[in-house]
N, CA, C and O atoms as CSV, one atom per row, in Angstrom:
chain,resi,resn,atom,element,x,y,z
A,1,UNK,N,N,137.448,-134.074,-108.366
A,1,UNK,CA,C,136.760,-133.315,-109.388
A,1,UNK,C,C,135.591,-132.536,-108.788
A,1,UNK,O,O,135.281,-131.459,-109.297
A,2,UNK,N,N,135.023,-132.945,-107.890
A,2,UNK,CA,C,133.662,-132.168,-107.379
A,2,UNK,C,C,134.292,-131.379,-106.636
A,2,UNK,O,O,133.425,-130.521,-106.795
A,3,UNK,N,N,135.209,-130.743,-105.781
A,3,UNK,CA,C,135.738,-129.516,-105.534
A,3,UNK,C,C,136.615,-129.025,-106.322
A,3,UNK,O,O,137.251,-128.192,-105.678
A,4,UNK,N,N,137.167,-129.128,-107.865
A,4,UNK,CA,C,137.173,-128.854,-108.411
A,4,UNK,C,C,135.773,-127.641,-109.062
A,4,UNK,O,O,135.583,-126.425,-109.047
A,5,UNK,N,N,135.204,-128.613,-109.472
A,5,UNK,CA,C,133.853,-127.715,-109.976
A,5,UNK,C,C,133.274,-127.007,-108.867
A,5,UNK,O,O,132.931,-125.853,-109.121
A,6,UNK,N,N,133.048,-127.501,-107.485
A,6,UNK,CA,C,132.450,-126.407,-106.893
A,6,UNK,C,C,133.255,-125.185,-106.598
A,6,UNK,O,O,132.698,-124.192,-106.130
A,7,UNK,N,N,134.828,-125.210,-106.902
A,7,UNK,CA,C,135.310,-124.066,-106.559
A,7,UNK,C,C,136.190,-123.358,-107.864
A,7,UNK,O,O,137.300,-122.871,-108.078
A,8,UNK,N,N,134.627,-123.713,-108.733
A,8,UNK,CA,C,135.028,-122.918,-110.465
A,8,UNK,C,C,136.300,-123.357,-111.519
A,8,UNK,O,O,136.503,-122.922,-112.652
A,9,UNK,N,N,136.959,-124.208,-110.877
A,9,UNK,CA,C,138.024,-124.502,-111.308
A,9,UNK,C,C,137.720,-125.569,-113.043
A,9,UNK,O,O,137.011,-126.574,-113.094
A,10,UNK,N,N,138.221,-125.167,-113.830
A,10,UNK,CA,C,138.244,-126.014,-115.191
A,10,UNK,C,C,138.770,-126.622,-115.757
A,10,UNK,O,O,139.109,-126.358,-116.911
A,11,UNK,N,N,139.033,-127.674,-115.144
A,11,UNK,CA,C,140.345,-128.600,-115.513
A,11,UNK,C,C,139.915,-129.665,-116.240
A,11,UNK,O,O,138.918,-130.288,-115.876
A,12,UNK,N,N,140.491,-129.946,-117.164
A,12,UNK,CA,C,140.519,-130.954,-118.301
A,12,UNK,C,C,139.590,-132.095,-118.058
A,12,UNK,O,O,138.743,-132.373,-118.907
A,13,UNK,N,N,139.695,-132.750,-116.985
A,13,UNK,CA,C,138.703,-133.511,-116.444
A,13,UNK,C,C,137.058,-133.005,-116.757
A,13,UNK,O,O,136.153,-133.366,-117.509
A,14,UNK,N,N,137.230,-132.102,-115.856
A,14,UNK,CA,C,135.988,-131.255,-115.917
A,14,UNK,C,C,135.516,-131.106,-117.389
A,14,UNK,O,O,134.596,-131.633,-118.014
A,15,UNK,N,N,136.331,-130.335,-117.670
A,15,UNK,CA,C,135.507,-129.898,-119.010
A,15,UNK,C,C,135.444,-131.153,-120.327
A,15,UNK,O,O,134.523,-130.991,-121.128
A,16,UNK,N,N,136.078,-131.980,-120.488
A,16,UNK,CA,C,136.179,-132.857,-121.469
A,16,UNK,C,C,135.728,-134.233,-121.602
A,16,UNK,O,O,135.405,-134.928,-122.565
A,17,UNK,N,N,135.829,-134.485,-119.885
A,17,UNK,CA,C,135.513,-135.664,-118.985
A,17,UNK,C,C,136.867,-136.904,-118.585
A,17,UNK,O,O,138.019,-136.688,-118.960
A,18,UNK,N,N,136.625,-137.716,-118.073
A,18,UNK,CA,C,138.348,-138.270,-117.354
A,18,UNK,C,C,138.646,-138.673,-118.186
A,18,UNK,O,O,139.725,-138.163,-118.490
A,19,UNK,N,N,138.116,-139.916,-119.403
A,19,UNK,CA,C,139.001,-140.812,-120.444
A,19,UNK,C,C,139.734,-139.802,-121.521
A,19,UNK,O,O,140.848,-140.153,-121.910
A,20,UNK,N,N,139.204,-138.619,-122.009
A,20,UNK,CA,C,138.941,-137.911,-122.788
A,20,UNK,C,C,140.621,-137.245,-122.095
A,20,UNK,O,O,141.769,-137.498,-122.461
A,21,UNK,N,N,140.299,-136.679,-121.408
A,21,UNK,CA,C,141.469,-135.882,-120.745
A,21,UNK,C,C,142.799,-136.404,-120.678
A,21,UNK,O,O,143.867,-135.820,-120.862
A,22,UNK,N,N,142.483,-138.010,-120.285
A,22,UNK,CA,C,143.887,-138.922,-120.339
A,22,UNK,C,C,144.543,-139.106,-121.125
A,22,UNK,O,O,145.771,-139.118,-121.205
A,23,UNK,N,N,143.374,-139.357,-122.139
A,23,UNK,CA,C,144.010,-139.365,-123.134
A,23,UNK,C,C,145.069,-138.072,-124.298
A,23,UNK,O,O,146.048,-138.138,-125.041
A,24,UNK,N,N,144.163,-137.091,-123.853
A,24,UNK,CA,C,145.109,-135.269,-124.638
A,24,UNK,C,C,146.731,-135.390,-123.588
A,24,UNK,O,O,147.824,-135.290,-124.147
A,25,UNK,N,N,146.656,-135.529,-122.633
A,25,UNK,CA,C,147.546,-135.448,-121.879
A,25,UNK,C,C,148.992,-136.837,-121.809
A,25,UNK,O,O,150.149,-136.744,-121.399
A,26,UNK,N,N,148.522,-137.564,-122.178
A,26,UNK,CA,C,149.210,-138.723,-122.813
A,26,UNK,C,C,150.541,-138.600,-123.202
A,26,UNK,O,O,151.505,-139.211,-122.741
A,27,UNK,N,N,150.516,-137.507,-124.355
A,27,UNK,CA,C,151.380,-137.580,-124.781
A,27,UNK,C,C,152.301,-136.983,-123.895
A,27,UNK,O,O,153.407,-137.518,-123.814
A,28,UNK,N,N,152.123,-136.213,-123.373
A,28,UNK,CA,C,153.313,-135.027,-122.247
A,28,UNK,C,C,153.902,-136.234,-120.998
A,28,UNK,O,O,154.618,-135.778,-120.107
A,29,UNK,N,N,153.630,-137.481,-120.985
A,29,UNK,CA,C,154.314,-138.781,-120.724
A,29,UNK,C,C,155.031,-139.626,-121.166
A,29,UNK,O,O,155.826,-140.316,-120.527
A,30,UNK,N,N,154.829,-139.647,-122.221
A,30,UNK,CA,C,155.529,-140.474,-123.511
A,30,UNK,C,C,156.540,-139.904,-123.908
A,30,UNK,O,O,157.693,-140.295,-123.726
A,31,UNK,N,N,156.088,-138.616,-124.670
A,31,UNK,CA,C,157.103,-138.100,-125.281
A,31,UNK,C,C,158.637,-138.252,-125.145
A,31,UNK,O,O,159.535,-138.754,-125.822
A,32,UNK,N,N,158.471,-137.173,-123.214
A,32,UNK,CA,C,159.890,-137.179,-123.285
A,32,UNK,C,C,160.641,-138.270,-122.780
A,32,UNK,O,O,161.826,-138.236,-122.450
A,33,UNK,N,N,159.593,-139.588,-122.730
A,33,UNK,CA,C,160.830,-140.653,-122.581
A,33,UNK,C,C,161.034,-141.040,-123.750
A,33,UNK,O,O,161.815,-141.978,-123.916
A,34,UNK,N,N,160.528,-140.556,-124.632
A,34,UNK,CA,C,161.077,-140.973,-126.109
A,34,UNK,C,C,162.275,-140.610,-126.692
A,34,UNK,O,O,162.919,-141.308,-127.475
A,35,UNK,N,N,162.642,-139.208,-126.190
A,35,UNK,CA,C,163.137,-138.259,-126.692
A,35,UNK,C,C,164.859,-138.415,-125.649
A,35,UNK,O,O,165.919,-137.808,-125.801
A,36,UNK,N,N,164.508,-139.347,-124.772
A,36,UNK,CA,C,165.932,-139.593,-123.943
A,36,UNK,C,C,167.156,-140.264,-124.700
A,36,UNK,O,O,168.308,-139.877,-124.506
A,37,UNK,N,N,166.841,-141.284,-125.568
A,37,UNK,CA,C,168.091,-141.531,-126.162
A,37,UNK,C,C,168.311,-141.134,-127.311
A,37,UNK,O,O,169.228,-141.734,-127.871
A,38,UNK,N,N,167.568,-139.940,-128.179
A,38,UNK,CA,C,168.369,-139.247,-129.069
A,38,UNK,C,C,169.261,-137.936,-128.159
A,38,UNK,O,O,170.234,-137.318,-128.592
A,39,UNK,N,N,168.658,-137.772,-126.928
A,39,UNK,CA,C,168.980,-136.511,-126.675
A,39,UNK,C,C,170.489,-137.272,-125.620
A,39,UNK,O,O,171.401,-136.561,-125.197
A,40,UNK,N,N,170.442,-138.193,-125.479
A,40,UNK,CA,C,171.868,-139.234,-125.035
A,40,UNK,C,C,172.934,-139.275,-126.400
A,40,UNK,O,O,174.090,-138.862,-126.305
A,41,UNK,N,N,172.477,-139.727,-127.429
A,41,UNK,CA,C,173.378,-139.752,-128.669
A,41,UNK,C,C,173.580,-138.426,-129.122
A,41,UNK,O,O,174.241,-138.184,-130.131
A,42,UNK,N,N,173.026,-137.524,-128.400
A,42,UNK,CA,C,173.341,-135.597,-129.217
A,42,UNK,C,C,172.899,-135.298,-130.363
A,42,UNK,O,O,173.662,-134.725,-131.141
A,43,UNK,N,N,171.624,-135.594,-130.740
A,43,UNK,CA,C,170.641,-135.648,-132.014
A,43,UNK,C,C,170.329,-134.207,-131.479
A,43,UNK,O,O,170.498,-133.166,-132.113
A,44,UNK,N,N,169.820,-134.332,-130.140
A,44,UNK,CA,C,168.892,-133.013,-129.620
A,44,UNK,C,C,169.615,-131.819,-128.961
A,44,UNK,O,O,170.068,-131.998,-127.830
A,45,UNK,N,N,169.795,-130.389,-129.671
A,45,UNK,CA,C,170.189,-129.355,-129.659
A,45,UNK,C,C,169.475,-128.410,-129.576
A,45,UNK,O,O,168.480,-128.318,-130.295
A,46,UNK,N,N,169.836,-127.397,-128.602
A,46,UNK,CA,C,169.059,-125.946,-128.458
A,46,UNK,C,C,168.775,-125.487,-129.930
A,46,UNK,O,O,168.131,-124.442,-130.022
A,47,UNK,N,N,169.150,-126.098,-131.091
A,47,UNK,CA,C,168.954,-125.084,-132.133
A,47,UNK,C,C,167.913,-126.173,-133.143
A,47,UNK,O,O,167.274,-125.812,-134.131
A,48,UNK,N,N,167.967,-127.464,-132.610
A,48,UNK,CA,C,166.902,-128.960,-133.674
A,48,UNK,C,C,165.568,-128.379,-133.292
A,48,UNK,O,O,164.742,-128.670,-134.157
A,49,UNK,N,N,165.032,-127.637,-132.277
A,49,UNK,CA,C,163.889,-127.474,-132.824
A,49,UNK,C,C,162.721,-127.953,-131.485
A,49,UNK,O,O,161.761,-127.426,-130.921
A,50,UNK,N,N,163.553,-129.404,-131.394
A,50,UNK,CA,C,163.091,-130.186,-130.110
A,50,UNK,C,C,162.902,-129.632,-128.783
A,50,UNK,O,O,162.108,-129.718,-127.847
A,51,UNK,N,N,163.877,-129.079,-129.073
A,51,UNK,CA,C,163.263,-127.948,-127.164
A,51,UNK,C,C,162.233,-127.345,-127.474
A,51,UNK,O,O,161.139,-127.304,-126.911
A,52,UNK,N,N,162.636,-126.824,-128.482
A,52,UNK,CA,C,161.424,-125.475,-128.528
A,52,UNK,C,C,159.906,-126.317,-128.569
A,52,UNK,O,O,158.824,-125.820,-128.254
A,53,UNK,N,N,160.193,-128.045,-129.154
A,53,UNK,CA,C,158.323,-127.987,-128.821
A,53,UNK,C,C,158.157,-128.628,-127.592
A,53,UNK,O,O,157.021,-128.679,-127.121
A,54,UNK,N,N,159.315,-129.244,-126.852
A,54,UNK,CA,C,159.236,-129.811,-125.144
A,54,UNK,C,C,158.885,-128.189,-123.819
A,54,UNK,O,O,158.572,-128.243,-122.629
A,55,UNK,N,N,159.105,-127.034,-124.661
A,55,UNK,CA,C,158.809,-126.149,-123.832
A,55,UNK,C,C,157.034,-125.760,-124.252
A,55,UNK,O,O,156.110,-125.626,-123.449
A,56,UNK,N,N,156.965,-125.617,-126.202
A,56,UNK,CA,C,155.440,-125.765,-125.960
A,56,UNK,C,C,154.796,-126.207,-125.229
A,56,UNK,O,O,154.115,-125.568,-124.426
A,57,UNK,N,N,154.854,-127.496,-125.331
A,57,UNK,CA,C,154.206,-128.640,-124.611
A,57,UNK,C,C,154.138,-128.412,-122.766
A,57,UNK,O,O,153.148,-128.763,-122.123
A,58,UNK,N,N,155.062,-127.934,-122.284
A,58,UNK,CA,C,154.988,-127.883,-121.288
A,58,UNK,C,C,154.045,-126.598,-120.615
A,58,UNK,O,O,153.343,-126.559,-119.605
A,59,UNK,N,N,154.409,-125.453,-121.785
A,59,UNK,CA,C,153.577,-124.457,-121.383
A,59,UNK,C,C,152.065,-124.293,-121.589
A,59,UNK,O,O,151.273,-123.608,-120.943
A,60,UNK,N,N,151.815,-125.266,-122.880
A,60,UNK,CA,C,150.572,-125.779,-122.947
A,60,UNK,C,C,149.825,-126.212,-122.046
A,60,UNK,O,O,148.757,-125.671,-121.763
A,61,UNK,N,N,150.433,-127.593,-121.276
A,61,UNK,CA,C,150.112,-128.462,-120.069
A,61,UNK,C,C,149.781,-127.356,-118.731
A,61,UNK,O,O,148.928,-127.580,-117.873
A,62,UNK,N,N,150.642,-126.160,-118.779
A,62,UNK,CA,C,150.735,-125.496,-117.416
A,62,UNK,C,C,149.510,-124.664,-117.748
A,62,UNK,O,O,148.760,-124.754,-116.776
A,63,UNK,N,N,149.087,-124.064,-118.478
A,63,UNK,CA,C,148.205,-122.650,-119.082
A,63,UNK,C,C,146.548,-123.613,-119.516
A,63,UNK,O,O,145.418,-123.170,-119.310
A,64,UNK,N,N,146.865,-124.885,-120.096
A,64,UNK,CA,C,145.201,-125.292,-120.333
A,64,UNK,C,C,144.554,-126.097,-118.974
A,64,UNK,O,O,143.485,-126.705,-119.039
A,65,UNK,N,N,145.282,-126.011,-117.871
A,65,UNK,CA,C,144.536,-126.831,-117.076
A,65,UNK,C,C,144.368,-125.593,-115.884
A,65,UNK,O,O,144.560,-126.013,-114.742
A,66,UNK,N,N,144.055,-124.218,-115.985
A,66,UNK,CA,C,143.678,-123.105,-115.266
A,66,UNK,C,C,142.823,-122.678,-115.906
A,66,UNK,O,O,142.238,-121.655,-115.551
């Protein structure tokens, strides 16, 4: 984290502090092992909805920690 901040960088840590951060980020761990055995039984389809928020989520994760 301290070359982090000394080289401007704003990463979740930084700005929110470590417990704080672990915790927002949490879920982008959980989730998609949650999401393995409906998407095994074929619940989960390009058209349920479910991708579309496993790609939020991911693009979220990639875009708030820059």
């Amino acid at each position: 984290m301290d070359g982090d901040r000394r080289g401007g960088c704003r990463t979740l840590p930084i700005q929110f502090g470590v417990t704080r951060a672990a915790w927002m980020i949490s879920p982008s761990f959980v989730l998609p092992f949650l999401m393995i055995p409906p998407g095994v039984a074929g619940v989960l389809t390009a058209t349920s909805g479910c991708c579309s928020a496993g790609a939020f989520m991911t693009a979220y994760a990639c875009t708030s920690a820059t």
